[in-house]
C-alpha positions as CSV (number, residue, x, y, z in Angstrom):
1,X,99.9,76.9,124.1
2,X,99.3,80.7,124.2
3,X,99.1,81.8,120.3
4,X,101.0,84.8,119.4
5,X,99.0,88.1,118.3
6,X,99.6,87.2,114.7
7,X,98.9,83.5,114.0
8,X,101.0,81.0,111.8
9,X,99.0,80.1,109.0
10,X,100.0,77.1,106.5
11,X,102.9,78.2,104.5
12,X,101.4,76.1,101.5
13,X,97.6,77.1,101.5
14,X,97.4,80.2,103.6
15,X,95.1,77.4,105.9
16,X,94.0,78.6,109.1
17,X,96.0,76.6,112.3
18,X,94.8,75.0,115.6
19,X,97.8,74.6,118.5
20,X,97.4,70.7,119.7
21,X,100.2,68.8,122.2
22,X,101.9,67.1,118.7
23,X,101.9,70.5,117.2
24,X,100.1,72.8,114.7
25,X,96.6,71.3,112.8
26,X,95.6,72.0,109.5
27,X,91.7,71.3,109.4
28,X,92.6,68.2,107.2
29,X,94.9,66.8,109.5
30,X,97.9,68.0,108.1
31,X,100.4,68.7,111.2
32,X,103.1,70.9,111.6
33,X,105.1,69.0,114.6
34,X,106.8,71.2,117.7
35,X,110.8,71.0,117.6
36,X,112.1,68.6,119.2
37,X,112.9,70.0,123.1
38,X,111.7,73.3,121.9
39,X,108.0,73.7,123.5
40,X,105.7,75.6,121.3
41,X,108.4,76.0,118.2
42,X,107.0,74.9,115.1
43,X,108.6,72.7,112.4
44,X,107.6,74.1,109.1
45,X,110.2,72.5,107.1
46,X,109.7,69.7,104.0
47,X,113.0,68.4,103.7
48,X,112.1,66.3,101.1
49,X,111.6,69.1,99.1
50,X,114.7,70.7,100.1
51,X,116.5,73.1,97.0
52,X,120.2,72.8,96.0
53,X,120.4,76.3,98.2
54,X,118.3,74.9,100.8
55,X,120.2,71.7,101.1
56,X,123.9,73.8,101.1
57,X,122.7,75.7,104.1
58,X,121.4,72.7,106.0
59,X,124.5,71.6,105.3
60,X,126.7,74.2,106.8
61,X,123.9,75.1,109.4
62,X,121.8,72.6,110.5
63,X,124.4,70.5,112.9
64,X,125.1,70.3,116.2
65,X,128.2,72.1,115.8
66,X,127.2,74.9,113.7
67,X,126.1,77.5,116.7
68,X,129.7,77.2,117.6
69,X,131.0,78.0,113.9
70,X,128.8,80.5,112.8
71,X,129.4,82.7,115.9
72,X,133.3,82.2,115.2
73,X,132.2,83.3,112.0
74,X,130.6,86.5,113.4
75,X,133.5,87.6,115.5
76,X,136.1,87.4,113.0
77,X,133.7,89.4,110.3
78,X,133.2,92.1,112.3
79,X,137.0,92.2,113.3
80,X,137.8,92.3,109.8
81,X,135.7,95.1,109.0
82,X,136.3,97.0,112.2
83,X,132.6,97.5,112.8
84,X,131.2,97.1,116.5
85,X,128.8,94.9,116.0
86,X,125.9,95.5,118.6
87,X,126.1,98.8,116.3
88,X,125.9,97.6,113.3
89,X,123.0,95.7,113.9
90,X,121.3,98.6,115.4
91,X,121.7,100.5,112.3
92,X,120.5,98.1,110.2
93,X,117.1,97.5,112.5
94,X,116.9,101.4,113.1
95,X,116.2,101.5,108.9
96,X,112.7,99.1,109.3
97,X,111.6,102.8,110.8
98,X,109.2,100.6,113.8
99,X,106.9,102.3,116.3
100,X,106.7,101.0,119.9
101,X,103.8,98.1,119.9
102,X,104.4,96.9,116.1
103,X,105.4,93.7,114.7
104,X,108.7,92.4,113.1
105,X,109.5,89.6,110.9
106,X,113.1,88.4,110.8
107,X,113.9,85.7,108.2
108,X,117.3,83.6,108.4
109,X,117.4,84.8,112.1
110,X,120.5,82.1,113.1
111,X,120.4,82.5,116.4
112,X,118.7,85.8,116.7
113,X,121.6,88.1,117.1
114,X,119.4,90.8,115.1
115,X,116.3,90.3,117.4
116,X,117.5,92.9,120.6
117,X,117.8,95.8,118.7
118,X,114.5,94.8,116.9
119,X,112.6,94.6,120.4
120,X,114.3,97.9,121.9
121,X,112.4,99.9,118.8
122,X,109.1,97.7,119.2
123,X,108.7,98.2,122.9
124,X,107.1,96.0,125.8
125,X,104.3,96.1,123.7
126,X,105.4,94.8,120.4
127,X,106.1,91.7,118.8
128,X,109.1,89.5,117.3
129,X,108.9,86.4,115.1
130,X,111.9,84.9,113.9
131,X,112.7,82.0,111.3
132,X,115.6,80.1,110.1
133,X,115.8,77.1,107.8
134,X,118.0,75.2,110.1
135,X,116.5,73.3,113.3
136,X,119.8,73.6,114.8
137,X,120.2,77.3,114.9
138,X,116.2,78.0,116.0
139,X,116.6,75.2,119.0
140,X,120.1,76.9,119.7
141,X,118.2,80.5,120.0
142,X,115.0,79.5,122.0
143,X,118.0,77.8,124.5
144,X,119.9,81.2,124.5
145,X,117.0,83.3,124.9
146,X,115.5,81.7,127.6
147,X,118.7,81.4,129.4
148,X,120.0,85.4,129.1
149,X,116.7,87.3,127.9
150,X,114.0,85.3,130.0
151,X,112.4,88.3,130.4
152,X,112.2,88.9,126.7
153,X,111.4,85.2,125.7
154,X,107.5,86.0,125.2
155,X,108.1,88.4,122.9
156,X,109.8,86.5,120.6
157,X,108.2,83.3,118.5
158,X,110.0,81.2,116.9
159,X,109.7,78.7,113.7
160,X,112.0,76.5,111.3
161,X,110.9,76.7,107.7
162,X,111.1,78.2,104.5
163,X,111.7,82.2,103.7
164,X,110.5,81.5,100.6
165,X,106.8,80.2,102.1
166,X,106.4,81.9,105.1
167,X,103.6,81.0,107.4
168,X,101.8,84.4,107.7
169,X,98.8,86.1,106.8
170,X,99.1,88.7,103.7
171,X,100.2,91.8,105.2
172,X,100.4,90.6,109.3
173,X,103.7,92.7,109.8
174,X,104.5,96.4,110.0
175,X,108.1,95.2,108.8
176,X,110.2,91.7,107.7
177,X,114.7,91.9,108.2
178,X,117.5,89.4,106.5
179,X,120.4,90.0,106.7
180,X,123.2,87.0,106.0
181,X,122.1,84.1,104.2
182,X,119.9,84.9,101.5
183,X,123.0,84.5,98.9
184,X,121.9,80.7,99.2
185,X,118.3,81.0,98.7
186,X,117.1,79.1,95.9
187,X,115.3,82.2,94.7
188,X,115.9,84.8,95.6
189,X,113.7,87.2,94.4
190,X,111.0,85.0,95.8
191,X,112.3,85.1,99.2
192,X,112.3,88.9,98.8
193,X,108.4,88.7,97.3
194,X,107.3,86.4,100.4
195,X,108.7,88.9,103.1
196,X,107.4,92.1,101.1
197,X,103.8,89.9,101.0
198,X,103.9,89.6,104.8
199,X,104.4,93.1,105.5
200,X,101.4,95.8,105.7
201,X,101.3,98.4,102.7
202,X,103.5,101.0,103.8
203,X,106.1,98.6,106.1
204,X,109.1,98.3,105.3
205,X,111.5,95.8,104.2
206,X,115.2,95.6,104.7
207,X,117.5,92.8,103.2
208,X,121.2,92.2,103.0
209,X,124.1,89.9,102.6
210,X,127.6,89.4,100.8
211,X,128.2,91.4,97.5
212,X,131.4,93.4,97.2
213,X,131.0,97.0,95.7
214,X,130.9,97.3,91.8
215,X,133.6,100.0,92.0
216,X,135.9,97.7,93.9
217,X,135.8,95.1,91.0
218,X,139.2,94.4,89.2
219,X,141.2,95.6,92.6
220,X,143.5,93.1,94.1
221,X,141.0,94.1,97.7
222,X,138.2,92.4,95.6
223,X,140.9,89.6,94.2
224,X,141.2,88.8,98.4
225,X,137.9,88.9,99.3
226,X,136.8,87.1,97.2
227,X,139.2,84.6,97.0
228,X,138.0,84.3,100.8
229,X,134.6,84.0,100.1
230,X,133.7,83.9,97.0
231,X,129.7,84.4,97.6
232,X,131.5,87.9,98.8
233,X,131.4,88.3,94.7
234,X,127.3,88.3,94.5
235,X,125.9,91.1,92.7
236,X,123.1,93.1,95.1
237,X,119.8,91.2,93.4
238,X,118.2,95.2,92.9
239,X,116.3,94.0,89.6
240,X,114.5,91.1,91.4
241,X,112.5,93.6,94.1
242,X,108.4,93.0,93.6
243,X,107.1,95.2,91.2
244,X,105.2,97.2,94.8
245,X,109.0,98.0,96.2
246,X,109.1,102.0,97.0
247,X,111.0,104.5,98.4
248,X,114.2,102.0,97.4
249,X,117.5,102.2,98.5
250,X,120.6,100.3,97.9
251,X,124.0,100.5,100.1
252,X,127.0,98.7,101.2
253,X,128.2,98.2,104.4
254,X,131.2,96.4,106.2
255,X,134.4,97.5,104.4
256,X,131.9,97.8,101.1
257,X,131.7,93.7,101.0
258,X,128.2,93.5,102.1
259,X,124.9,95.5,100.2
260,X,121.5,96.3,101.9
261,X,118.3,97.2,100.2
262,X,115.7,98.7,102.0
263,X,112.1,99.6,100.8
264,X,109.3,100.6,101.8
265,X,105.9,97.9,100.5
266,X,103.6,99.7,98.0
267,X,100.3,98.3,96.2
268,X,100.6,97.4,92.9
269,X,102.5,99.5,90.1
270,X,104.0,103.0,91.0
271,X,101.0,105.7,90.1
272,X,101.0,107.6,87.2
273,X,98.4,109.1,84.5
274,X,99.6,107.0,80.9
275,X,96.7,109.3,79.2
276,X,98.3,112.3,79.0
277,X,98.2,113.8,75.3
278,X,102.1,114.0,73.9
279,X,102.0,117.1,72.2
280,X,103.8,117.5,68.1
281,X,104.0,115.6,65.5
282,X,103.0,112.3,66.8
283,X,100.7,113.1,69.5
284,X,98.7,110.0,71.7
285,X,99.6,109.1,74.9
286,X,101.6,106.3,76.4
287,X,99.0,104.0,76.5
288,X,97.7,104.5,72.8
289,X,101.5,103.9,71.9
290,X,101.5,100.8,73.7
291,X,98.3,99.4,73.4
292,X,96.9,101.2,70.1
293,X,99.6,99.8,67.1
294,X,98.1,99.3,64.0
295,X,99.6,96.2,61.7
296,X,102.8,97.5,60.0
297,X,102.3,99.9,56.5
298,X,104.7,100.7,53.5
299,X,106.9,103.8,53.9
300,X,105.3,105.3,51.5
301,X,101.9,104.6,53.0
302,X,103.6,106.3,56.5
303,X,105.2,109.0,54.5
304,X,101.1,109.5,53.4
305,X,99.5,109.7,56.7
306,X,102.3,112.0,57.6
307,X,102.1,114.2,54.8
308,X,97.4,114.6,55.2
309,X,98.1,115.0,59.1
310,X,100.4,118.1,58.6
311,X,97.8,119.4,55.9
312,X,95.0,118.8,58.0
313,X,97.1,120.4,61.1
314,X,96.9,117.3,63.4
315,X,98.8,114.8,65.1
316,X,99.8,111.5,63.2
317,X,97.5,110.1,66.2
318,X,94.1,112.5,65.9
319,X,94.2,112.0,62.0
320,X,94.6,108.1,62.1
321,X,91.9,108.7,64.7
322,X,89.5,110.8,62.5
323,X,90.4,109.0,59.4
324,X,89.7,105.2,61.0
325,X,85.9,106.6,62.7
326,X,84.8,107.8,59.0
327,X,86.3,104.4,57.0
328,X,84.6,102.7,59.7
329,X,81.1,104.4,60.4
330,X,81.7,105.9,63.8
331,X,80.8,109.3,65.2
């Protein structure tokens, strides 16, 4: 086996693995076995410790006559929102912002539908991978592709596993996509965290499924939809992006039934100065707010302090400062 550019790792201990005939090897032994019929896919997947979410999708995905539904699935969603879909999906990979020669991560990839438009932004030079939880749908895409795209085929490695414990390297991607299934994660914001971890400081990340609009809520449009589908009633998961999501953006597309987030990966917190002196009455900063309260006093204790500090001509903070340093010996 030829090893892509950027090499699977262990999805539970970040492990370093070697390509044998069986499949992928873990230094201890542990293997990661090649699909069955699919030549240099690997099986990530621990069924046995499989999530209500995880078991629903297997359920609905993981058969041999789920290719055939889910692309009936595709034509009539896109017929009911009037949306061309080679479009559409060019949009959506056209917000990753990729440069010829980078590297993509798509997560819940089904059978790839998303992956063309991904590869005409990347170039000859760049590089694909592609996951799905569902053996069914990968095997069903590494058939397809190498039947219609042959030419394409290297460019594109495949896996079945977990989106929640993806087997990449911190920071191996210049960008990670979902779009579709993530409603059914188990967690959701950790699925989000894992393909944010993946993707370099300054990639981008780009996430969507079913959620109507909030502003559609109540009408007898949101009664139908939802009555359809009613995952179609999902709030967008906004408040569960990593605390290093910037540049964030939330929209909804197809007839406002489906939301995308979009952000680009940060380090850390956002940047800011919390020592800046407030200036009046109170004075400190945010951080001697935060991290300087004393034990609680009696309002007329407060009412005190207030009273010497305006006397003196100082902040309730720089006389509580002064006053503590003499009661307690210091400069």
């Amino acid at each position: 086996m030829i090893m892509p550019r950027i090499p699977f790792r262990c999805p539970q201990t970040g492990a370093a693995l070697t390509a044998g005939p069986e499949g992928l090897l873990r230094a201890d032994g542990r293997i990661y076995p090649w699909l069955h019929g699919c030549a240099e896919v690997p099986d990530f997947l621990s069924p046995a410790d499989a999530g209500e979410g995880q078991r629903a999708s297997l359920a609905m995905y993981d058969t041999a006559a789920a290719t055939a539904m889910y692309r009936n699935f595709l034509d009539w969603l896109f017929a009911t929102c009037q949306q061309d879909e080679a479009a559409f999906r060019r949009d959506l990979a056209a917000r990753l912002r990729l440069a010829p020669g980078q590297a993509a991560l798509v997560t819940g990839c089904g059978l790839g539908d998303d992956v063309p438009a991904i590869l005409d932004m990347l170039g000859d030079a760049g590089e694909a991978h592609a996951q799905d939880l569902s053996a069914a749908m990968v095997a069903a895409a590494d058939a397809l592709w190498r039947r219609e795209m042959p030419a394409r085929r290297g460019q594109l490695t495949l896996s079945v596993g977990d989106a929640a414990h993806l087997p990449y390297a911190d920071g191996a991607f210049d960008a990670a996509y979902h779009f579709g299934g993530i409603n059914l994660y188990d967690d959701i914001g950790s699925g989000i965290a894992e393909m944010a971890r993946v993707v370099r400081p300054g990639g981008r990340v780009v996430v969507g499924d079913e959620g109507l609009a909030p502003w559609l809520h109540g009408t007898d449009f949101a009664a139908m939809v939802i009555g359809n589908n009613p995952l179609w009633g999902r709030p967008a998961p906004i408040g569960l992006l990593p605390p290093a999501a910037r540049d964030v953006s939330l929209c909804w597309v197809l007839a406002n039934c489906f939301w995308v987030i979009e952000f680009t990966v940060g380090e850390g917190l956002p940047a800011l100065d919390p020592h800046v002196p407030h200036q009046g009455r109170r004075g400190g900063t945010m951080f001697t707010r935060h991290h300087g309260a004393l034990e609680a006093v009696t309002p007329q204790t407060r009412a005190r302090v207030s009273q010497a500090a305006a006397a003196a001509g100082l902040s309730l903070h720089d006389w509580l400062e002064q006053a503590l340093a003499e009661r307690l010996g210091e400069p």
